[in-house]
C-alpha positions in Angstrom: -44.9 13.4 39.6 -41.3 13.4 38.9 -41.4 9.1 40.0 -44.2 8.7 37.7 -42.8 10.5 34.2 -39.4 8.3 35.3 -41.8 4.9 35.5 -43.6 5.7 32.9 -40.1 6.0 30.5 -38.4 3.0 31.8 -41.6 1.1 30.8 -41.4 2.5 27.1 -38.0 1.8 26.8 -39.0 -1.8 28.1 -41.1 -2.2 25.5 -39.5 -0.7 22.6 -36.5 -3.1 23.8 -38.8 -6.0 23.8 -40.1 -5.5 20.2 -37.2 -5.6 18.6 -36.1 -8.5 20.1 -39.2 -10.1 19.2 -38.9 -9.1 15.3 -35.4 -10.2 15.0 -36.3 -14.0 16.2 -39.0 -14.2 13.7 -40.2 -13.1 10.2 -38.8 -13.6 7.0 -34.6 -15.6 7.4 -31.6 -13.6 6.6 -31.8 -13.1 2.9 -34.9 -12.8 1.8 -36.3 -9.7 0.4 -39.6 -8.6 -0.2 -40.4 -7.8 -4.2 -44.1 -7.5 -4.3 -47.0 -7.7 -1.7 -49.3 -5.8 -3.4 -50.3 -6.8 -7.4 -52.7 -9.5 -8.2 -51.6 -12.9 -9.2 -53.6 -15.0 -11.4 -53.8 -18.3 -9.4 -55.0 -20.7 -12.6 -51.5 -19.6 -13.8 -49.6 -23.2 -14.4 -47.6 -24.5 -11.2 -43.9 -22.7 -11.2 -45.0 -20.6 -14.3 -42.7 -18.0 -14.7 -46.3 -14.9 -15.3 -46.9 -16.0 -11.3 -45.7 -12.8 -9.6 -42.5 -12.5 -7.5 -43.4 -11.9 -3.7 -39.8 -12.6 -2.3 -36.2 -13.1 -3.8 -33.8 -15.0 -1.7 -30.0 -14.5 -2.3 -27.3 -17.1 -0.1 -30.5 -18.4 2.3 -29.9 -21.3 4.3 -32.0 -23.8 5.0 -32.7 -27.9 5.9 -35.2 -29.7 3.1 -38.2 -31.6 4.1 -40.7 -33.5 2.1 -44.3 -32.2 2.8 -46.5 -34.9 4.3 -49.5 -33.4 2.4 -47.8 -32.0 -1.4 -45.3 -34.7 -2.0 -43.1 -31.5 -2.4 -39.4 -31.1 -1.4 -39.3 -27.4 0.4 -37.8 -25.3 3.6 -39.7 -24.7 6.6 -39.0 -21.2 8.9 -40.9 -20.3 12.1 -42.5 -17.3 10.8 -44.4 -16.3 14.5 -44.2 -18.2 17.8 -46.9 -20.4 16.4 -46.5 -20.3 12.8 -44.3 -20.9 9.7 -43.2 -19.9 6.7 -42.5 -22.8 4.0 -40.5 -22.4 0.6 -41.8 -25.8 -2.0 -39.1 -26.2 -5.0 -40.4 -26.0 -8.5 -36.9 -27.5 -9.8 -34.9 -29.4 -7.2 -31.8 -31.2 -8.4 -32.5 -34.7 -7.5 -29.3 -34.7 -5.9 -30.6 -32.2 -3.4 -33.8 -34.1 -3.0 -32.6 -35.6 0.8 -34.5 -34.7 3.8 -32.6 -32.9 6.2 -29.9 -31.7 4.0 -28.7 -28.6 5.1 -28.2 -26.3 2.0 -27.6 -22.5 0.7 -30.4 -21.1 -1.8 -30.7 -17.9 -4.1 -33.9 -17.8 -6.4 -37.5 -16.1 -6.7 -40.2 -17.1 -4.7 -43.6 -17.1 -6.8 -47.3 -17.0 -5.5 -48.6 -20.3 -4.5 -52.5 -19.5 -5.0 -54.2 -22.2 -6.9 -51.0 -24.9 -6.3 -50.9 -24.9 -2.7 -52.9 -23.8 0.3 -51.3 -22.5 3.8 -53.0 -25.1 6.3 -52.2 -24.2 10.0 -49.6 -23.7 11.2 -48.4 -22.4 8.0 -48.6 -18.7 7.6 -47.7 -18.2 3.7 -46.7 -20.8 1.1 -44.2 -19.4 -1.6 -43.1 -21.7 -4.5 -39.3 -21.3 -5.0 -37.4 -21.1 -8.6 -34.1 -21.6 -8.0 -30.9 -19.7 -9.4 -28.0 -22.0 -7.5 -28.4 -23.9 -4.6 -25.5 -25.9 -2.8 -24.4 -28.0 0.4 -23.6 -26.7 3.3 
């Protein structure tokens, strides 16, 4: 009895170990905060329109630009799960900034994407990102 109440806590602690580790490798990056999950969001709203609701606000984010294959659109990618990710499409990117692979630092709101872009897999959730600075890293 005694063996199997020991057994049976090492294997919790295991797993509570293991879940943490697992949530700090993937999710959201360093920075970004959730504002708003929950209201409706009208998606025949305008592209980058300002009435789109908030979901996220970033503050000193980094990240590397691409340009989607698909949207044309210069954004930033994150691995969101261990088989999907998270991408970030600029409604206002200094052409300056408009480089792939340029490493940067963001702060800004992320908006809704519904109605401008869909999430095609492997890409969990689409966000369209109005910037308040952004700079080289």
């Amino acid at each position: 009895m005694r063996k199997s109440l020991i057994a049976t806590i090492v294997m919790i602690v295991c797993i509570g170990v293991g879940c943490t580790k697992e949530d700090d490798e993937f999710g959201y990056p360093n920075g970004i905060i959730v504002a708003d999950i929950d209201s409706m969001n009208d998606c025949n709203l305008p592209d980058c329109s300002e009435d789109r609701t908030i979901r996220l606000l970033a503050t000193h984010v980094d990240g590397k630009i691409f340009k989607g294959m698909n949207s044309g659109r210069y954004g930033v990618s994150y691995q969101y799960t261990f088989d999907s990710s998270i991408i970030f499409y600029f409604c206002d990117l200094p052409v300056e900034f408009q480089v792939e692979d340029l490493r940067v630092n963001f702060s800004g709101k992320l908006y809704d994407a519904c109605g401008v872009i869909n999430a095609v897999w492997p890409t969990e959730e689409v966000y369209l990102l109005k910037l308040d600075n952004i700079h080289k890293r």
